[in-house]
N, C-alpha and C positions, 0 to 999 in steps of 0.2 A: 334590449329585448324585454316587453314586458309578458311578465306569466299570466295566464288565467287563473284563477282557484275555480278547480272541479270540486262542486257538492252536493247535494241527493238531491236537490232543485232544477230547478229551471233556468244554469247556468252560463248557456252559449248563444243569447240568443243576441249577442253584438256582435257578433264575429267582424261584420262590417263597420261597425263603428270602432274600434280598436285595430282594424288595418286602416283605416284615413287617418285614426290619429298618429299613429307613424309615418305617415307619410307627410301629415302638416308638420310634424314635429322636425324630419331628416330636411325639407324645404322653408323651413322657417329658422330653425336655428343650426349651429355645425354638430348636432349630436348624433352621432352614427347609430342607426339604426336596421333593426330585420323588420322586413316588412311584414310578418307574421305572429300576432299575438301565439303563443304557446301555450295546450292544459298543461296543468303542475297539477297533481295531489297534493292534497295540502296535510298529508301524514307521509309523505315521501323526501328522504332527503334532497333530491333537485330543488327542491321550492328553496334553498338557498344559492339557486342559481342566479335567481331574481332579485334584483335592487328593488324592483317595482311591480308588484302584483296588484290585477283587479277581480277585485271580487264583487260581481256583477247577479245580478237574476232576478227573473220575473214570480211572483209568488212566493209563497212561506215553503221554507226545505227544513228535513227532517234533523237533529243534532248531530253536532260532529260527533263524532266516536272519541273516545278519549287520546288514541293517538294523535292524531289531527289538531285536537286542541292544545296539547302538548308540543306537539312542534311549532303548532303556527304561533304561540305563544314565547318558544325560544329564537324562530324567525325575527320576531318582533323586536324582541330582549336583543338580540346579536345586531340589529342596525337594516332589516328589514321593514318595507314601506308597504304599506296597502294602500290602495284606490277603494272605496266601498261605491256603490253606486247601484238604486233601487231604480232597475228598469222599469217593473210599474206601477212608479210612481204613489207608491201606496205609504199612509203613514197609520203607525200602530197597527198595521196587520199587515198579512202578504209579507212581503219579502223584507220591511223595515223591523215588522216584530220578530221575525225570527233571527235576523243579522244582530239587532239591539241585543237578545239573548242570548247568539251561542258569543258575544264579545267579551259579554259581562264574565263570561267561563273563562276567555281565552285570557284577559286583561280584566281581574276582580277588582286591582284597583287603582284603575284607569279609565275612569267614566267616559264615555263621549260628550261634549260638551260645545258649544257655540264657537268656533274658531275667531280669535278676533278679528278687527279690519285692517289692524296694523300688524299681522302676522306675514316675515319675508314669502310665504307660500303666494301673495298678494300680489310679490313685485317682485317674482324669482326671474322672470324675464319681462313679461308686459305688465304694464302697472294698473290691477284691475280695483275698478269699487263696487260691483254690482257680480250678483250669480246667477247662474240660469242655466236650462239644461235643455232638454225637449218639451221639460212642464218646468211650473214653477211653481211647486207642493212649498217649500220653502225659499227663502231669497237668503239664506247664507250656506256654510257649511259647517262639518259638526267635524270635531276629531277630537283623540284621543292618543295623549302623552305619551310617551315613556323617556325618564330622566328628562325630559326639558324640551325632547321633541318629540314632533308631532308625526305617531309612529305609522295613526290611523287617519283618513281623512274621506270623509263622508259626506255622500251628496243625497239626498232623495229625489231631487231633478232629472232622473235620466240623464246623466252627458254622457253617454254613448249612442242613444238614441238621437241627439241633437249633432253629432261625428258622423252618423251612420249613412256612406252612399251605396247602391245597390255596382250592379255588374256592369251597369249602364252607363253609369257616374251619376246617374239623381241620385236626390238627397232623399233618405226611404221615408221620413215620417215629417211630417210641420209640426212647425216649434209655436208654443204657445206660453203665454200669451203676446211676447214680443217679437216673434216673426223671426227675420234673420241677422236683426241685431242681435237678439237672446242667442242665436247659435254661433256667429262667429263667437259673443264673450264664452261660450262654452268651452270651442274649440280653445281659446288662448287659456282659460283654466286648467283645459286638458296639457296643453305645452309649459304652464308653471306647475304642474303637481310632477311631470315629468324631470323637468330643470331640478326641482327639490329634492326628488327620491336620489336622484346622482350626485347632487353637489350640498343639499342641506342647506347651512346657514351662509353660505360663500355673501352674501349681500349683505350683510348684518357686520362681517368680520372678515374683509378681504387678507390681514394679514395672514391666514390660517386655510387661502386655498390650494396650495403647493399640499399640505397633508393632509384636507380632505378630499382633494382630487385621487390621490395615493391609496387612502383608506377605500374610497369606493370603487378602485376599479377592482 
């Protein structure tokens, strides 16, 4: 079940895009899934209900309060994963500059930084070499460590936007600038950041998935 982070922003506006990707995920691969993204506060203790939170929004939101950053900071620390993901689409303002800011608070020091292309997150299930989302503000993605993994993983592509079918079953917004190549590779980004948040480095180090299967349920 992946959580939402609610925050003073412009937070829910995938709701659609985060119920398809469970459902490509529960049809693509055997990972049992709700078909229901879930709010979490992100200063409440449920948010370690979640293996795997997105923190998603349109526009710049106000700072977390210092609860919030305190938790979501020991979230992190304790073996919790983020999704970051700038619906739109904006770089250095709107919703990048102020995710870029309240991070540096959450994780001081733990920069975000270029993910590389030989990182397992790449080839956690489909083996991808290109990124893309509904835009394509950047062509890779950016995360941020803790001990050795990668606790944060951030898109400014909108991949919710490029997930996202309406009541009807269309697809609510075209993908640019590569059409619907750029949105299936979204979608499979979407089912490896998922694969990761639950099993980690199991591809890197199959000897050691018996206890981190154990560890993450």
């Amino acid at each position: 079940i992946p959580g939402v982070a609610r925050h003073g922003g412009r937070w829910d506006t995938r709701a659609n895009g985060l119920r398809r990707l469970c459902w490509e995920i529960s049809n693509r691969t055997s990972i049992e899934v709700f078909p229901e993204a879930r709010p979490v506060a992100l200063g409440e203790r449920t948010l370690f209900k979640y293996p795997f939170l997105y923190f998603g929004g349109e526009g710049s939101f106000p700072p977390l309060d210092e609860a919030e950053v305190v938790n979501l900071r020991r979230y992190l620390t304790y073996g919790g994963f983020v999704v970051a993901d700038a619906n739109d689409g904006s770089d250095r303002q709107g919703f990048d500059a102020s995710f870029r800011r309240e991070l540096a608070r959450v994780l001081p020091g733990s920069p975000l930084g270029r993910l590389p292309q030989q990182h397992v997150i790449f080839k956690s299930f489909y083996l991808l070499d290109r990124h893309g989302g509904r835009l394509l503000v950047r062509p890779y993605l950016e995360a941020a460590f803790v001990g050795g993994r990668a606790a944060v993983v951030y898109s400014q592509n909108d991949l919710a936007g490029a997930w996202s079918r309406d009541e009807h079953g269309d697809w609510e917004f075209e993908v640019s600038p590569g059409g619907e190549s750029q949105r299936e590779v979204a979608i499979r980004t979407g089912v490896n950041l998922a694969m990761y948040a639950l099993c980690l480095d199991y591809k890197e180090d199959a000897v050691h998935v018996p206890f981190i299967m154990k560890r993450r349920r």
